[in-house]
N, C-alpha and C positions, 0 to 999 in steps of 0.2 A: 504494500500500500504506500502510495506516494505522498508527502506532505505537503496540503496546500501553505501555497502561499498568501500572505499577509496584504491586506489592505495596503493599499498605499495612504499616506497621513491626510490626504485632501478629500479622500472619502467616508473617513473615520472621524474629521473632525467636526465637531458641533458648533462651534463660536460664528462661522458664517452664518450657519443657520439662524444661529440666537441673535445676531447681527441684524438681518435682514427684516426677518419676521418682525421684527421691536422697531426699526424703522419704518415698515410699512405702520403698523400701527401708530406714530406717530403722527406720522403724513395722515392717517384717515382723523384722527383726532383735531389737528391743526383743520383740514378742509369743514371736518361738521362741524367744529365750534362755530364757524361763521355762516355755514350754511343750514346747520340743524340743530337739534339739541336732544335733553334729555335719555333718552335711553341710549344714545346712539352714541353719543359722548361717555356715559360712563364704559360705555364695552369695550372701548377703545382703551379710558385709562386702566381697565382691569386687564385687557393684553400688554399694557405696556407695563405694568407691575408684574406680570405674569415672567413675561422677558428676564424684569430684573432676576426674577425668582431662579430664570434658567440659566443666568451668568453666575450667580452664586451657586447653583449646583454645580456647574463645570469646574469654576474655579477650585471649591469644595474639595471633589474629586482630584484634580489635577496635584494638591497641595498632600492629600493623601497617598498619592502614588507618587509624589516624589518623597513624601518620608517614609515607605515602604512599609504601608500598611498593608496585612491581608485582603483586606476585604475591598480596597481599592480597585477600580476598571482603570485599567490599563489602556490608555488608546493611544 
């Protein structure tokens, strides 16, 4: 049996994604404040809290697996 090989690092990493995702929501928040309101504005600030929430995981993570914890994901 042959050993697959390993991801390459641009497919494994999450921070573009948390990147992008948290700017769009930005952008949608910035347009409906002036053009909408209410519900539509807060769903926006809860994705972009959501975001933060996904940087502080990665980081979390990252900080774990460079002090060699067990239970750290490795990417």
């Amino acid at each position: 049996m042959r050993h697959t090989p390993d991801l390459p690092k641009r497919l494994t990493d999450l921070t573009p994604v948390v990147i992008v995702g948290t700017a769009l929501w930005l952008v949608a928040l910035v347009v409906l404040f002036f053009t909408s309101g209410g519900v539509w504005v807060q769903t926006c600030v809860a994705g972009i809290l959501l975001g933060g929430i996904g940087f502080g995981i990665i980081f979390w993570q990252r900080a774990a697996a460079r002090r060699g914890s067990k239970s750290a994901q490795r990417l």
